[in-house]
N, C-alpha and C positions, 0 to 999 in steps of 0.2 A: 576859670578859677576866680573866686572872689573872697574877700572878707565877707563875714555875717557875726553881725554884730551883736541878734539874738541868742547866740549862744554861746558855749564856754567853747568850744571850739574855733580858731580867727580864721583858718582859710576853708572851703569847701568847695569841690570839685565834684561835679555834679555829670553822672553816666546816663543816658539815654540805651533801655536797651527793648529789641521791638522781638517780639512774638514770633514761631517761623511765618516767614513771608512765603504766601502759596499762591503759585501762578500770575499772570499776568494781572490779573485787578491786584492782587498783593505787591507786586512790583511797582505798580504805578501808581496807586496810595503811597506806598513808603515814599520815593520820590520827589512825590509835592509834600510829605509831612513832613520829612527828616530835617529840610534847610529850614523849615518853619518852626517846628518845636525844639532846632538848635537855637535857632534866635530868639523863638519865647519866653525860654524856659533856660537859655544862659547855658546850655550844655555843653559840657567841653571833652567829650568824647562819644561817640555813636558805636552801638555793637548792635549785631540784629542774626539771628537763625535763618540761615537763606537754603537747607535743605531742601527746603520745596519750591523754591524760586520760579526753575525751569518748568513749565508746564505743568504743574503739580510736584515735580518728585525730579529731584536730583537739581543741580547746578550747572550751568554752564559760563565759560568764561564772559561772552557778552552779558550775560545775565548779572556776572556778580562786579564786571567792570561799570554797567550803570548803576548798581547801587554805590558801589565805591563812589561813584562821580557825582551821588548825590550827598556824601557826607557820611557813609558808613564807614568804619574808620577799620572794623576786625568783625569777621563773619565766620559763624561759626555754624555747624553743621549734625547730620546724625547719621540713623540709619538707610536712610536715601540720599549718602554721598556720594555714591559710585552709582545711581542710575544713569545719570548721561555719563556714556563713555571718555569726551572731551576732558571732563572732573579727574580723569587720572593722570591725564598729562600736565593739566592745568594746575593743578594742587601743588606737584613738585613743586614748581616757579614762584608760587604765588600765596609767599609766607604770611598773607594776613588773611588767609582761607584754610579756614582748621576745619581737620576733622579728629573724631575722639582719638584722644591718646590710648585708649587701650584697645586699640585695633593690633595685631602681632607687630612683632619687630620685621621692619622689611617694607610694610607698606605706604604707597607714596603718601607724603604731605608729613605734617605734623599736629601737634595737639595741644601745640602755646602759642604765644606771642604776644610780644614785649610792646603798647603802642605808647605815643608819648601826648598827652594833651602842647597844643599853643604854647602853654608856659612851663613847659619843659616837664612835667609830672608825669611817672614812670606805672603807666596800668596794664598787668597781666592777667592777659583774658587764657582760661584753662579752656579744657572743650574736654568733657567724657561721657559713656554712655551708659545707663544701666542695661543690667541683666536677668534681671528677670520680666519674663511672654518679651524677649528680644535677644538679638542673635548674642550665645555665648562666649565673651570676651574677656578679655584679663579683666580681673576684681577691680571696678573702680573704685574702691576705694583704698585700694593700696596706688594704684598709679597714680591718683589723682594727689596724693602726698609731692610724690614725686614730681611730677609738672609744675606744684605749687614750688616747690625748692629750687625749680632751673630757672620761673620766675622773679624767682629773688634775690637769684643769684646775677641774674640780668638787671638787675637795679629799681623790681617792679615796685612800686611804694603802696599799690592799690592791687587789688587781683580781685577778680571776678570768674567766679566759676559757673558755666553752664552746662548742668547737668538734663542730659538727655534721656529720659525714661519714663517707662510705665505707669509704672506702680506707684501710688504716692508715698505707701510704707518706703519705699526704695530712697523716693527725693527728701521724706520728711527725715528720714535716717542721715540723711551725705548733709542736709541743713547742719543739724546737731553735730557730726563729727566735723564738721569744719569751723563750728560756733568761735570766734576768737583766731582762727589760723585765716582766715579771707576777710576781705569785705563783702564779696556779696556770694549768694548761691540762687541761681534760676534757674527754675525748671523748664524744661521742652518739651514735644512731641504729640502730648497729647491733644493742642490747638483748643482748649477751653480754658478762658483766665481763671484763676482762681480766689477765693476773699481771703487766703489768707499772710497775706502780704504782713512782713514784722521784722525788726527788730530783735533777734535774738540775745538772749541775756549777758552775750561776751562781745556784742559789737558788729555783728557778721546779719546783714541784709537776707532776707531768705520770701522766699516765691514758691508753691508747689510748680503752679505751671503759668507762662508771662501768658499764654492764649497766643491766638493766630491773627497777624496779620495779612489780610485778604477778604474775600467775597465770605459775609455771615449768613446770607437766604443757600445753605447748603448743607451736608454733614460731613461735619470737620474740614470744609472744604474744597469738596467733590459736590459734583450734581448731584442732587437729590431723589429722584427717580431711579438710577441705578444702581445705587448703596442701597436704596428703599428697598426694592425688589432682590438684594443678594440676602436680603434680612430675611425676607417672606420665604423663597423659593428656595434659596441656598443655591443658586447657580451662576456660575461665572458671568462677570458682566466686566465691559469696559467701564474706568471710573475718569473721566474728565474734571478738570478743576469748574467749579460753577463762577458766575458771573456778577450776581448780584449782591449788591448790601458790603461794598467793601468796607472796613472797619480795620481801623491801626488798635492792637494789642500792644501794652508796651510798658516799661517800669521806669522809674526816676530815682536811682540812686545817690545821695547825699555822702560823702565821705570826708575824712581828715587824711591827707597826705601822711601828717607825722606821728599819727598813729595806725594807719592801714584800717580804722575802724568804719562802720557808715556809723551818718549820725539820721538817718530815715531814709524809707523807700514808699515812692508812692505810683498807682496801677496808672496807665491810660487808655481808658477803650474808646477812642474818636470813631464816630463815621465820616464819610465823604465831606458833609455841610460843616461839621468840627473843624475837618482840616481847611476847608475853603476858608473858613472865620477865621484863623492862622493867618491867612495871607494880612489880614488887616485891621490885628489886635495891636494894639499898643505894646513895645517893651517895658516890663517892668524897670525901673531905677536899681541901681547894683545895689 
């Protein structure tokens, strides 16, 4: 958290949030980036989509305890939380690993959480999923109300919502009906950034989709030969996470504490040599 003195706002608390991380070059980008672009760029809280973390698809506890160790702070998740089996026992325990809240009543884990920056600043990260071409769940947008309120009931001063879905009509919708009730709204799943990153007219940060963190020489990725060939042929093929061209996806949100508003968001697409020049860029002066 800092003063900025260019603008009519004094304090600004600044969110780091990263793209799903998929597989093993996504996990190890994140990594080396996250303590780098905390220090660069003065961030004082880390969120990042780690649904695809474990070998392409799903989470597992080693997997989400070395992002935590690298400075993720609250990991949030989608429709590939429950592939690795581990993720259902591990989710109980482990209240900074959301998954959507509009999953039914009864399933393990949860769909908030309360984190607090260094100087005590109270940010609630939502976690929900759309429904439409994805499995059919409570309306989020009636839950997603909801999670906002037990947020704020928990003393969040900031909230950020990461809305997991399709469709952009879906995410460009849940922007606008949260315009002025969140600070931010970013999109998930689909793994390709998107340009239209903004400021909505009541205060509230908005993203169709943050993109993926992980290997880019792939589709969406997977290895490219046998997504390629389910395209051509239409026949079942194994899909592995691909290897090459890792690249950090990621947003930079700006907000006001005492008013819950952001006051800007900006995209990150680093590859490997980006993040290596991280290790020894100068910090900017507060």
């Amino acid at each position: 958290m800092r003063v900025d003195s260019t603008r009519s706002i004094s304090i600004v608390v600044r969110i780091l949030f990263l793209g799903d991380i998929v597989g093993k070059p996504g996990r190890n980008i994140a990594r080396q980036a996250v303590p780098r672009l905390i220090e660069r760029h003065r961030v004082d809280l880390a969120v990042a989509n780690v649904e695809n973390a474990a070998g392409g698809k799903g989470i597992t506890q080693d997997a989400a305890e070395a992002l935590r160790d690298a400075g993720i702070a609250v990991m949030t998740t989608g429709n590939h939380v429950w592939d690795k089996k581990e993720a259902i026992a591990y989710i109980g325990v482990e209240p900074r690993l959301l998954r959507p809240a509009n999953y039914p009543r009864g399933v393990p884990g949860r769909g908030c959480y309360v984190a607090r920056t260094r100087d005590g600043v109270a940010v609630g990260v939502v976690n929900v999923m759309g429904r439409i071409f994805m499995n059919p769940l409570d309306n989020p947008f009636h839950v997603v109300r909801d999670e906002i309120a037990a947020v704020r009931e928990d003393g969040a001063q900031l909230v950020l919502v990461d809305f997991h879905a399709e469709a952009t009509s879906e995410k460009v919708a849940m922007g606008w009906h949260l315009d002025g009730a969140v600070t931010a709204v970013v999109g998930t799943h689909t793994h390709v950034q998107t340009a239209d990153a903004r400021v909505l007219p009541q205060g509230t940060a908005y993203i169709t989709d943050v993109g993926m963190t992980g290997p880019h020489d792939s589709i969406i990725g997977v290895d490219v030969q046998p997504a390629l060939k389910r395209f051509l042929d239409g026949m079942p093929a194994r899909f592995d996470p691909a290897k090459r061209n890792p690249r950090v996806n990621a947003v930079l949100v700006d907000a006001d504490p005492a008013t819950g508003r952001a006051a800007g968001i900006e995209t990150l697409n680093l590859s490997a040599a980006d993040v290596d020049e991280l290790a020894g860029a100068a910090v900017p002066a507060p």
